[in-house]
N, C-alpha and C positions, 0 to 999 in steps of 0.2 A: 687512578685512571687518568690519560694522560685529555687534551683536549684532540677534539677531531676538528683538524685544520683543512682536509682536502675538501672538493666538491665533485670528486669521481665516485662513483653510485659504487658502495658496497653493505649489499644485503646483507652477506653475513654478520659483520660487523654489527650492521643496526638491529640485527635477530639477537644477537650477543646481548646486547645491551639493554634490548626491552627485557631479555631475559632476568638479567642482572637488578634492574628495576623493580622486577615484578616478584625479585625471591626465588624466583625457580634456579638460578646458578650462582655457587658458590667461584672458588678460586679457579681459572679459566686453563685448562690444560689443553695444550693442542702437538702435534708431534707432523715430523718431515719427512715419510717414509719412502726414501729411495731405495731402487734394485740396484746393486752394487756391478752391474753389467755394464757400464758405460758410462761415458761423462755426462754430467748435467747441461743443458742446454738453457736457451732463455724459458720454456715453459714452463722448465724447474724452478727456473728464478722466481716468477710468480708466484706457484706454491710456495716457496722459502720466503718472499714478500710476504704472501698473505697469512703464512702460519706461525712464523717470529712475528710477524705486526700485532697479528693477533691478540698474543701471548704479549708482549711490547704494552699495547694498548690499552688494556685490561690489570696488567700487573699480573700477570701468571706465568705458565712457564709451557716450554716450548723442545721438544724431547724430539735427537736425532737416532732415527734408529730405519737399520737398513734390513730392510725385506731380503735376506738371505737363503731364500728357499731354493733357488736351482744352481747348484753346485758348479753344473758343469759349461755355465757361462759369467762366474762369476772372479772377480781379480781382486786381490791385496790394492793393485794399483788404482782402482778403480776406486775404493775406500780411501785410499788417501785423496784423491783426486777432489773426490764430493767433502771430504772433510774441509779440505783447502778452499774450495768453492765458498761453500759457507761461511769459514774465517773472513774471506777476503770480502764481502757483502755489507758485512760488519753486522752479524748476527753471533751470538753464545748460546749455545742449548744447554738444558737445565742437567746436571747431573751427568752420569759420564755418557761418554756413546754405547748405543743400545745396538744390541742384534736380535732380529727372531729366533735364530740361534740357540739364541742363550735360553727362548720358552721351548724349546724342544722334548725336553723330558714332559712337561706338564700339559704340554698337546697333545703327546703321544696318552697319557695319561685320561685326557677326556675324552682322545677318542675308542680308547676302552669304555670307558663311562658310556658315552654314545651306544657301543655296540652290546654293554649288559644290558644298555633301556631298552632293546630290540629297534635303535633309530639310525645303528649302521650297519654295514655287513662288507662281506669278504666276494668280490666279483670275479670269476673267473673269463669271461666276455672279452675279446681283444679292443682294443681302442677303434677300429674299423668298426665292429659290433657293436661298441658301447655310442661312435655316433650314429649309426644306424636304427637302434633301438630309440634311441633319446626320442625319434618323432618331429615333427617339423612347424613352425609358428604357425600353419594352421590344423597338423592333426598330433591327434595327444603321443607319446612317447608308449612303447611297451614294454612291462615289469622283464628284467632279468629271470632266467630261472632260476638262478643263486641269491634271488633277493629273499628267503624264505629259510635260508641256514639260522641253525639256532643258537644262541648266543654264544655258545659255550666252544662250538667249531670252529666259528666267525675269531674266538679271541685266539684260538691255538694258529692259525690263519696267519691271521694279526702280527702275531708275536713272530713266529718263523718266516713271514717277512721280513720283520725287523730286523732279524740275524743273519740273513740274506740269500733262504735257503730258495728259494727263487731267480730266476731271471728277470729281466725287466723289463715288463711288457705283459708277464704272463697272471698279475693278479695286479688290482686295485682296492683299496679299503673306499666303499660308498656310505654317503648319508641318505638312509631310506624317507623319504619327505613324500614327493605325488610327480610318477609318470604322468597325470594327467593336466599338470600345473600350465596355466596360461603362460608362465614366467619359466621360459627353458632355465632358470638360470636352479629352478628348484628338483628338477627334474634327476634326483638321487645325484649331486653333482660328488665327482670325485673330492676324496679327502688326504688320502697318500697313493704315493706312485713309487714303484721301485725302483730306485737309482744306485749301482755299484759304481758309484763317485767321491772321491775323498773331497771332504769341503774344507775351508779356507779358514773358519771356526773352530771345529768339531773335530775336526782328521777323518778317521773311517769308523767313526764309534755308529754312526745309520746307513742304515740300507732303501731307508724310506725315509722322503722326504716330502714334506705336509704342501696342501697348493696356497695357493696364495688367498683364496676365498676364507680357504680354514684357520689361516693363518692370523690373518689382518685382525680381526676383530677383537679376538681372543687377546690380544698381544697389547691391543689398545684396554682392553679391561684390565689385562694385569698392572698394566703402566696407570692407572689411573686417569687415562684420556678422556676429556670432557666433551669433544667436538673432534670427531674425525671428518676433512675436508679433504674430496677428493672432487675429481672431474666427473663432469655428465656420462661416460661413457660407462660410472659404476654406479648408476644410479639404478639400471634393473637386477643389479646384485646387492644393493640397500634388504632387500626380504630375507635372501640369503644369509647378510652379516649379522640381522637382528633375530633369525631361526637358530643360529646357532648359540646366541646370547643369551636369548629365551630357553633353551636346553639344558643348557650346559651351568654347572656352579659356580659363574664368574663373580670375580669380587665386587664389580663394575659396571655400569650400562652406559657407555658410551654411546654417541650419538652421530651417525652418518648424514654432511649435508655436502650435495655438490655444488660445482660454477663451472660455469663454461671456460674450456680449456681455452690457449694463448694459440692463433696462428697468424703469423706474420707472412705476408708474401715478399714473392723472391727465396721463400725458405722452406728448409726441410727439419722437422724436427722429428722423424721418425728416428730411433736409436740405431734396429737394423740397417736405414739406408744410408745413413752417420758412419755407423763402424765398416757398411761398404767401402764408404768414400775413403775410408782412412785405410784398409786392409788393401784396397787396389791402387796402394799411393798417388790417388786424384788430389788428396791436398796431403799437406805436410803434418801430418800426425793430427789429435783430439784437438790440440792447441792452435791451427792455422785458421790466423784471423777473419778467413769468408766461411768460417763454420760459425753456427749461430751459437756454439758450446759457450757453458759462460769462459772456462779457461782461455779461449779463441778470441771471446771480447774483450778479456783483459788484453790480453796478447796485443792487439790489433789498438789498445790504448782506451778503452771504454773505461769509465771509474767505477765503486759500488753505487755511487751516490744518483749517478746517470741511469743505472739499469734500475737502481727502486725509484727513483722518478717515473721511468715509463711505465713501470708494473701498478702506481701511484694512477697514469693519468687513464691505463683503461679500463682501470674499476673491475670490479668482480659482482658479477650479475650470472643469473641463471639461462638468457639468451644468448644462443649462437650467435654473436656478433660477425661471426666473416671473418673475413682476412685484416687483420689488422696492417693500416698501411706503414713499412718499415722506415718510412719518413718519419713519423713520431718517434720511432728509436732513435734514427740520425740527432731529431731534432732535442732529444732528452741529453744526449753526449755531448751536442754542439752548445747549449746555454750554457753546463755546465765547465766545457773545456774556455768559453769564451771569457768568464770572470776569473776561472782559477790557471787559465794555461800561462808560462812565461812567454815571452815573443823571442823569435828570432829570425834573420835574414837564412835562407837558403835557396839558390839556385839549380833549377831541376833541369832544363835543357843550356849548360854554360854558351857562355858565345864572349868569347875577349875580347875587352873592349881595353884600350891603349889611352892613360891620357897623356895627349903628349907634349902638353905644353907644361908639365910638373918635371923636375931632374928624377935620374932612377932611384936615387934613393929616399923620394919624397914617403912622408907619412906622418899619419898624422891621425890623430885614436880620438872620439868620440866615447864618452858616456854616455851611455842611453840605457833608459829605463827596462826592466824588466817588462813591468805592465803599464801601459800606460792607466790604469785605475787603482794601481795598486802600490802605495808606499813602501809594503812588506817586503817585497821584493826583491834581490839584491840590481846596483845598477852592474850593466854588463859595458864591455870595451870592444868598438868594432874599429878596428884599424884600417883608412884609409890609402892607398897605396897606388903607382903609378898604372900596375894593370893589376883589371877587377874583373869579374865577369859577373853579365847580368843575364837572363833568361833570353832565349834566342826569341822568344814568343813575344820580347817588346821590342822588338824591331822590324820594319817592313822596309824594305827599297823602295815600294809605290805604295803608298800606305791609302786607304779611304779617306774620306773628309774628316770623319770623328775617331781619328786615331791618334790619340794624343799621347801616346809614346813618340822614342826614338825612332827618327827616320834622317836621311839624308839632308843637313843643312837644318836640321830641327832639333829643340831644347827639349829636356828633361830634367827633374830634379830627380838626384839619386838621396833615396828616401835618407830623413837626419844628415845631409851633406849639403853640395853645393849642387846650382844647376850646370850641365854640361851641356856640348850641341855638337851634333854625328858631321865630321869633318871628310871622313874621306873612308871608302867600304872595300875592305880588303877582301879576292877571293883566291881561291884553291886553282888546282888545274880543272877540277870538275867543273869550277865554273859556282860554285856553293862559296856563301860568305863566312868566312875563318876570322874577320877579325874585325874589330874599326878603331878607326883611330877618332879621337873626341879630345875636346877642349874645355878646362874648368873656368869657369868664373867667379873670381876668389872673391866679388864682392856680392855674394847671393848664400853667404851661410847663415840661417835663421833669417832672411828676408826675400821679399821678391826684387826680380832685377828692374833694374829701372826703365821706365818706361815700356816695356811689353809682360806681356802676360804667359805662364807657363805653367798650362794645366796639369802633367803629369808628371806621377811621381812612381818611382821604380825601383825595386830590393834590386841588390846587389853581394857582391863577396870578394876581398880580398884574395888574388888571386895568388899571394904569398903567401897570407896566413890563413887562406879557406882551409877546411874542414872537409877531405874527399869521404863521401857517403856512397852507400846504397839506400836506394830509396824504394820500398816496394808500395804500388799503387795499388790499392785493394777494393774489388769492387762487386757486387754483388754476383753469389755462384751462379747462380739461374737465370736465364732472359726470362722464362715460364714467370708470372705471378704464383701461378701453385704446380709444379712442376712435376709433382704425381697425381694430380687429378685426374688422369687418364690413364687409368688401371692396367688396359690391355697395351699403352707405351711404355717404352722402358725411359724413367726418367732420367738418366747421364740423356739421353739428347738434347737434354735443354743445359745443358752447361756453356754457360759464357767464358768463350777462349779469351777472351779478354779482363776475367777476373782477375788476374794479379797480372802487370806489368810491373818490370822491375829496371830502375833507369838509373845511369853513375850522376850523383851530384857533388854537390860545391857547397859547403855551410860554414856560416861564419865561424869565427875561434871560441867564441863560447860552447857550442854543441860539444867538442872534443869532450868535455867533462861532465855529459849527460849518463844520470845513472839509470841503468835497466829500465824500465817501463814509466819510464819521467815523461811527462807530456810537453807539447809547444806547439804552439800556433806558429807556423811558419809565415811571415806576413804574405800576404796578395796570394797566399798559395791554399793552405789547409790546413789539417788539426793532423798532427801526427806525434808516434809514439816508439820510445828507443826500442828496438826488441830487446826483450829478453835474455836470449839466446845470443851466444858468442857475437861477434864479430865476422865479417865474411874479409878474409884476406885483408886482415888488418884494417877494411874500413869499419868505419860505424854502420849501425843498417835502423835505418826507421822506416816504421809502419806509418800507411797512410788510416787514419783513424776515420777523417769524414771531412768533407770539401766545406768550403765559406757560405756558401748559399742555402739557407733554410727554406727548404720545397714547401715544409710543412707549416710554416709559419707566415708563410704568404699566404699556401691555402685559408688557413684558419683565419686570419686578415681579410680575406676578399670573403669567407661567411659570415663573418661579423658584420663587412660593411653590407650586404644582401638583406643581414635582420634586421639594422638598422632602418634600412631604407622599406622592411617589410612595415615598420613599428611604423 
């Protein structure tokens, strides 16, 4: 058992462990059951956090297996996708990958069993009927008249479903329990439904296919699962998963305990309104970096170690905490890109700047450090050269009083170089400035000039041997905090036009040999990340991962000093 270093509240863990204590739990089995309908999001990541940690924590093991039960929204790709997911996290699940699938004979099996103990039956009621009948949270549900067929009908039923001599829609297999149950969830809930769907497992060997209620528990008994961990929202189907436990001849009594699901604002983690975005090409497939997908936060330059830190910092408790603020995500990617990212100079709005007191063929290469905290690191070569360009954003014509960049007849050190001073501002016919001409002063490399003082310091780029980039600036999809909380709105109205701006840059000679999803801290600029994906017209294309400034780490700074001053 390994030691518990965090100080974010998780219950289950510390249930776990009195457990353990007290002899009631042997070797800790816990398992990750995704629907193979879509990509994993950050909510997922949570669960994959808390179910490999679990398992991690304890010395046990930790079992992927995908809830396969609806054929006709499910994809191959989709399985590779969550497989990837979980590889890249840096989690291994125990044994090979599991499908419910694969319990299909042995479900279909109990629920024979079920229907000879007279505790299921064959419904002939349309789905319209069957929720009409069901009854309403406050009056009881009424019996089917088919609830009362005798075993032996109900199995012949059963079986010619199975073979598919039905349409689908026109018979369900029920578990007979209490029309009159306070808990609709008990309320004779479906156990197969007929589906003429070839599945992705199986091919066309069923014609019925079990629900997910029937499914889940049964599958965790056969696996040997010690702790099934789900969200609050299965917490009044907990009766349901332990009635059918209780029934039936599992090997196993596993154990249902929930936590309050993951909601980040600015975000959608619904799957449906996810696979909208991507089927109405609003963003660039499962992968584009303003989806909160985990594959989208790789993409967009998020590490493993980033996303289980934040899953780390808001703890797993049984209160609906709210909207979690997505400044703690910025701020779990930004520590981490801030120790481990290499540095590099890149220019996002260029502006030529001329020195013209060097010959044209001046140059002149600097070694400079990868990181400046980090030895490991290889050093990089940024060649100085007679035109450079620097960000048009550090220069003014009438600049403010505390504008300590380039301005007309005023110094700047160009970061690791010497100091230079804006000589003379060249424009266009528009009347826009296209260029300046500037002056070095060769005795200000590694020191300051003499006798005056020069506060600013400013990336730059060789503007012979830059590096032409795309640069895409990625910024949250939503202006909304929670942008379907308004049921009767349609939420695309809250989509910010300004989430991805995409700008031609300038990066130094190093970037050129950036591999796929390699990180950097661009200095004065942000954390970004090479995509993945090709090339756009031969440039390079990096992702903006997350800006310099920690929102969340001021906040948590300015609570601290509040408690201080409470104490």
């Amino acid at each position: 058992m390994t030691t518990d270093t965090t100080s974010a509240p998780n219950f289950i863990r510390n249930q776990i462990r009195e457990e353990i204590e007290a002899g009631r739990s042997g070797k800790i089995v816990t398992r990750f059951p995704p629907e193979p309908n879509g990509f994993l999001h950050i909510g997922h990541a949570k669960s994959i956090c808390l179910n490999f940690g679990l398992a991690e924590h304890f010395g046990g093991d930790c079992h992927l297996r995908f809830d396969d039960t609806n054929p006709a929204k499910e994809e191959q790709a989709y399985i590779d996708a969550i497989k990837a997911d979980v590889h890249w996290l840096g989690f291994e699940w125990a044994g090979p990958v599991r499908f419910a699938s694969d319990y299909f004979d042995q479900l279909y099996a109990w629920a024979q069993h079920l229907v000879r103990e007279g505790k299921a039956y064959v419904d002939d009621l349309s789905p319209d009927e069957i929720r009409e009948y069901r009854g309403t949270l406050t009056e009881a549900g009424t019996p089917s008249p088919y609830r009362e067929r005798r075993a032996d009908e109900n199995l012949d039923l059963l079986e010619r479903m199975r073979t598919g001599e039905f349409a689908e829609g026109e018979k369900v297999l029920r578990a007979k329990i209490d029309m009159a149950a306070p808990n609709i969830n008990l309320r004779d809930p479906i156990l197969y439904r007929i589906r003429h769907a070839s599945h992705h497992q199986t091919g066309d060997k069923w014609k019925i296919y079990p629900s997910y209620d029937f499914t889940h528990g049964q599958s965790d008994a056969i696996e040997g699962v010690t702790h099934s961990i789900c969200t609050l929202e299965f917490e009044d189907h907990r009766p349901l998963y332990e009635w059918f436990l209780d029934n039936l001849p599992v090997p196993a009594t596993p154990r249902q305990i929930e936590f309050a699901r993951l909601n980040v604002n600015y975000t959608l983690t619904s799957k449906r309104k996810l696979k909208l975005l991507v089927d109405e090409n609003i963003v660039d497939g499962w992968d584009d970096p303003r989806l909160p997908t985990i594959s989208g936060m790789r993409r967009r330059g998020y590490t493993p170690a980033s996303i289980r830190k934040f899953c780390e910092m808001i703890g797993v408790t049984r209160a609906d905490g709210g909207l979690v603020d997505i400044a703690m995500l910025y701020h779990a990617i930004r520590a981490d890109l801030e120790d481990n990212a290499p540095r590099a100079m890149a220019v996002l709005k260029p502006l030529k700047v001329v020195l013209s007191n060097v010959p044209e063929d001046f140059e002149e290469v600097y070694e400079v450090l990868g990181h400046p905290a980090r030895e490991d690191m290889a050093v990089r070569k940024v060649p100085l050269t007679r035109e450079i360009y620097i960000d048009r954003d550090d220069f003014m014509e009438e600049p403010p009083k505390k504008f300590f960049r380039l301005a007309p007849g005023k110094e700047v050190r160009l970061r690791n170089s010497y100091v230079i001073r804006c000589d003379e501002v060249v424009k266009d016919a528009a009347g826009e400035v296209s260029e300046l001409h500037c002056s070095v002063d060769f005795d200000t490399l590694g020191k300051n000039p003499e006798g005056r003082k020069v506060k600013g310091v400013i990336h730059w780029v060789s503007a012979v041997h830059g590096v032409p980039m795309e640069v895409r600036l990625y910024d949250n999809l939503f202006l909304e905090e929670q942008p379907d909380k308004d049921r009767d709105a349609d939420f695309l109205e809250h989509l910010n036009p300004e989430s991805l701006v995409v700008v031609q840059a300038i990066g130094e000679p190093s970037l050129a040999a950036a591999e796929p999803e390699s990180r950097f801290q661009f200095e004065r600029v942000g954390y970004f990340c090479a995509d993945r994906h090709a090339s756009r017209d031969g440039k390079r294309v990096f992702n903006r991962t997350v800006g310099l400034k920690d929102g969340w780490a001021k906040v948590q700074k300015k609570e601290q000093s509040q408690n201080d001053n409470k104490g």
